[in-house]
N, C-alpha and C positions, 0 to 999 in steps of 0.2 A: 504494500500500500504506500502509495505518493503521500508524504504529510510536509507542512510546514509549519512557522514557528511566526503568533503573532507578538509583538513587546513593547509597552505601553505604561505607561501610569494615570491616573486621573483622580479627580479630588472623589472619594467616597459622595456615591448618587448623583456622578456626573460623569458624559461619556468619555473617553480618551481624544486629547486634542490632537494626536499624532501618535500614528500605530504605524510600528516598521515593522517586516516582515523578513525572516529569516530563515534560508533552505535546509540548516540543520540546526541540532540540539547548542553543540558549541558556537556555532554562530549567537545564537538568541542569546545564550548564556555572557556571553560578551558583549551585550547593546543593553543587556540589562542590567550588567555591572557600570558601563557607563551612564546610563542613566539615574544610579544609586549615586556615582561620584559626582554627576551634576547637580543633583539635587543637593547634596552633604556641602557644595562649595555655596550656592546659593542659602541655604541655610544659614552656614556659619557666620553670614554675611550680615546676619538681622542679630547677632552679638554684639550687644555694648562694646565689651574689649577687643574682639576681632580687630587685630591689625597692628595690634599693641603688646607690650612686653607681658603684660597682664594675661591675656590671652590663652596663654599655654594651658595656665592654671584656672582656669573659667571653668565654673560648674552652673551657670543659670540653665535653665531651660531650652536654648536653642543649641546652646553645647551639649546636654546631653541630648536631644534627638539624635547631634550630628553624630554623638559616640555609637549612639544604637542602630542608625542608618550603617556605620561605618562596621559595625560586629556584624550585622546581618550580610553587607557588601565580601565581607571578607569569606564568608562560609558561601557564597553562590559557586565559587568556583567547584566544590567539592562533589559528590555525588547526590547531597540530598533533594537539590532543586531538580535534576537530572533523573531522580528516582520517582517526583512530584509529577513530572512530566511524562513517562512512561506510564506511571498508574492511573495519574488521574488528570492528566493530559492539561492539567493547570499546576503552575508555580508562582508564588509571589508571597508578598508581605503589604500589612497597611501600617503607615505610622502615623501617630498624631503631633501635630504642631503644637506650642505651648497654649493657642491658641484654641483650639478643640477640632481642627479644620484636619480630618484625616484624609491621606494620599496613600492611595496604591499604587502598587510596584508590580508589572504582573508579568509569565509569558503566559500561553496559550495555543498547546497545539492545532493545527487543523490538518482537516484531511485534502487532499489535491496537491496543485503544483503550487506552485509560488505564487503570491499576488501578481497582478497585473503593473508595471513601474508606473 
């Protein structure tokens, strides 16, 4: 069977503003780690100390998202997103902002060929 690979985020009960499509498992597994590291830099950006000596040692609320963004980023590579996606043909995480505004992180197998460019 032809399957591909859709990878996306969007704010909880709203659609994805941009869905890439990818021919295999490691490909999506890789658009989805970038799209974790875009988000963790974007993030870190709405910290008070961001940018400052202070910074390193920041624990407000946007610093720990980005930590938890960044734990969850680092285990994608390994088998269990890959195991998500074999069984239950979806993989992802939602996080919430200090705010309450949750965003998902998703892939989503499908079946046929590649999207259309």
């Amino acid at each position: 069977m032809i399957v591909h690979f859709h990878i996306a985020s969007n704010k909880v009960g709203q659609p994805p503003s941009d869905t890439q499509c990818a021919e295999d498992e490691d490909d999506a597994v890789l658009a989805l780690e970038t799209l974790l590291g875009d988000q963790m830099d974007e993030w870190a950006d709405r910290c008070p100390a961001y940018g400052t000596d202070d910074w390193q040692e920041c624990s407000c609320a946007w610093c720990e998202l980005v930590l938890n963004v960044e734990r969850y980023n680092d285990g994608v590579g390994d088998d269990a997103v890959g195991h998500n996606l074999r069984e239950h043909g979806t993989a992802g995480e939602v996080f919430y902002t200090p705010d309450g505004i949750g965003k998902a992180f998703w892939i989503k197998r499908e079946d046929g060929a590649r999207c259309a460019a």
